[in-house]
Every structure is written in structure tokens, then in C-alpha cells.
C-alpha beads as a LAMMPS data file, in Angstrom:
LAMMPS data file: protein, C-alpha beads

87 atoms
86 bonds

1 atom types
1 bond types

-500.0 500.0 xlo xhi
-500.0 500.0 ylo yhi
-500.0 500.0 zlo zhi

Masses

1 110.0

Atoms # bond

1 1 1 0.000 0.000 0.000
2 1 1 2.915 2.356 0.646
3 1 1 4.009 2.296 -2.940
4 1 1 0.552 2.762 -4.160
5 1 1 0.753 6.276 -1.465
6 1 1 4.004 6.847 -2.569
7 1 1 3.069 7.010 -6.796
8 1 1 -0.392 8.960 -5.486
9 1 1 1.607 11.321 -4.060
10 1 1 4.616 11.842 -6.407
11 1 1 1.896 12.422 -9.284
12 1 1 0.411 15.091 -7.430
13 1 1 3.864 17.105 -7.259
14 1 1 4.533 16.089 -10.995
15 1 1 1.330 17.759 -11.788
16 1 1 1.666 20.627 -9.312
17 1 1 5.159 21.314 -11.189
18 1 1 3.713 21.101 -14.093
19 1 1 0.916 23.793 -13.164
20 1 1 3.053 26.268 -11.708
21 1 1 4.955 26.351 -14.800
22 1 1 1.910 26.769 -16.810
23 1 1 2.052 23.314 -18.706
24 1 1 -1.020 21.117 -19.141
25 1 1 0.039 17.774 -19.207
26 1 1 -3.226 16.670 -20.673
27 1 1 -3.181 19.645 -23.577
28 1 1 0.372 18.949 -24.778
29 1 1 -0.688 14.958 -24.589
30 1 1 -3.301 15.944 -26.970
31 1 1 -1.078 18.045 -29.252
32 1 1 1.412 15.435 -29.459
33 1 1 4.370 16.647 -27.450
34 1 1 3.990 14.130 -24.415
35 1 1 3.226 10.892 -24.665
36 1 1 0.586 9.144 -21.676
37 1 1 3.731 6.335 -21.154
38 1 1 6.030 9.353 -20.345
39 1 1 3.590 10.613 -18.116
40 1 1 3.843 7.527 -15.538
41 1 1 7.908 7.621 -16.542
42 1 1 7.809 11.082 -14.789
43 1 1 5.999 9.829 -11.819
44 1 1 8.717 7.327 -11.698
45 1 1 11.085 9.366 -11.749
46 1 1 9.891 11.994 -9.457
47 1 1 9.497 8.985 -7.188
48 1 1 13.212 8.369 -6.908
49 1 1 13.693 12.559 -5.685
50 1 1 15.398 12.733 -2.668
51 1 1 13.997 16.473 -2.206
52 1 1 9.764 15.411 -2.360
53 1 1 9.447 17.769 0.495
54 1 1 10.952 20.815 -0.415
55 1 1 8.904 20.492 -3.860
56 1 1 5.944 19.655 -1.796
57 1 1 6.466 23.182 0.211
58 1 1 6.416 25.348 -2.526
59 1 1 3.900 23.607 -4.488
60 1 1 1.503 24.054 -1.074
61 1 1 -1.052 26.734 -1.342
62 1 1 0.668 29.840 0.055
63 1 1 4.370 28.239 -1.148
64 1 1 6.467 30.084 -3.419
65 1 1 5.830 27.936 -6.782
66 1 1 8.602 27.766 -9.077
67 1 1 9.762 29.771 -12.415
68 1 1 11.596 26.901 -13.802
69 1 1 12.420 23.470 -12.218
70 1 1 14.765 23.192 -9.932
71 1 1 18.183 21.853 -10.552
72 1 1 17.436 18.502 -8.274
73 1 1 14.389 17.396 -10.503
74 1 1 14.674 14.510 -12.286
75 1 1 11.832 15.631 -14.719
76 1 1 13.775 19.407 -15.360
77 1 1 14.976 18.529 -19.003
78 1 1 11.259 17.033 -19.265
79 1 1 9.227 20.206 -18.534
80 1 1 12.166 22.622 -20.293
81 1 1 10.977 21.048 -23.741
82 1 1 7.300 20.860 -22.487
83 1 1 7.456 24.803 -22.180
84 1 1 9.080 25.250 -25.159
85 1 1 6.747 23.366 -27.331
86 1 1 3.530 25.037 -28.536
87 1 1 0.403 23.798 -27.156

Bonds

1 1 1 2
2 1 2 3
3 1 3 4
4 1 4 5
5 1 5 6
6 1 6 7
7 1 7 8
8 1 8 9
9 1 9 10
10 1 10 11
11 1 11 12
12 1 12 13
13 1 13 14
14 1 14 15
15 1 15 16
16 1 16 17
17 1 17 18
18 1 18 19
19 1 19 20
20 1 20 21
21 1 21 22
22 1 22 23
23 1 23 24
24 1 24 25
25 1 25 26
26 1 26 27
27 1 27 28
28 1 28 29
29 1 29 30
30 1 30 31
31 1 31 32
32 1 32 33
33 1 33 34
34 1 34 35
35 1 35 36
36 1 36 37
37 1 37 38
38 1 38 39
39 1 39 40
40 1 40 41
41 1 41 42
42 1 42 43
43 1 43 44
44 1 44 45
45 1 45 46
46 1 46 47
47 1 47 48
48 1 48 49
49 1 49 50
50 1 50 51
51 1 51 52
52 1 52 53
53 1 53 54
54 1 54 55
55 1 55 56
56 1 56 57
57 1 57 58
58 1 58 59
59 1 59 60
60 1 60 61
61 1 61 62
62 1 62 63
63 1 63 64
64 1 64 65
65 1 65 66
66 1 66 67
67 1 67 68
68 1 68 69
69 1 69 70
70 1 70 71
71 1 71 72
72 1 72 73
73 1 73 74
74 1 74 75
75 1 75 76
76 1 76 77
77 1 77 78
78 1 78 79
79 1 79 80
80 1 80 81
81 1 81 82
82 1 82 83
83 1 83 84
84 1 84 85
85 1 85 86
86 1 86 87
């Protein structure tokens, strides 16, 4: 059950990062720039972050968001192309 937790709750930051860079996930799916099988390949990898909390922080209503993301996340060279791309 932990891992199931564990996947629940690294999605939900994956997402959150995605949102407070202004990427939809499902809307660049749709266009064709992302893939549903990378989707769960960033939740895997944001599962293996040794910093979930300080993402978790800043994602939190209130937090400071983020601009760009940060040079610990395993997903950065992910959502750097997913900005650049048109949706």
C-alpha cells in the first residue's frame, strides 16, 4: 500500500510542477508533445527525488511555486521542452 501512497503522491507534485509552470500535461498529450507512457515515466522518476518535500512546500497553497524546475528534478529537461513546445 505504501508504494501505491508513494506514486499517489509523487503524481500530485509532478502535476503541481507542471501547473506552476503553466504546462497542461493533458493539452500537450493531446497536441502530441507528451506521450501518456512518459507521463507515468515522470511519476517514476519523481518517485526516486530525494527532495519530495521541499517540492511539496512550494507547491503548497501559500508556497512560493517555481519559475523553472529546480536543478534537483529529475523531470527538469522534461518540462524545459514541455514549455518550449507550442500547445
Amino acid at each position: 500500500m505504501r508504494e501505491h501512497s508513494t506514486l499517489k503522491t509523487h503524481a500530485a507534485l509532478f502535476d503541481g510542477m507542471s501547473q506552476t509552470l503553466g504546462l497542461d500535461l493533458q493539452e500537450k498529450a493531446i497536441a502530441g508533445h507528451l506521450q501518456f507512457d512518459e507521463i507515468s515515466e515522470a511519476v517514476l522518476r519523481c518517485s526516486r527525488c530525494a527532495h519530495p518535500d521541499q517540492c511539496s512546500a512550494r507547491l503548497a497553497p501559500g508556497g512560493a511555486g517555481f519559475e523553472a524546475a529546480p536543478d534537483y528534478c529529475r523531470n527538469r529537461d522534461l518540462l524545459a521542452y514541455l514549455q518550449e513546445e507550442p500547445a
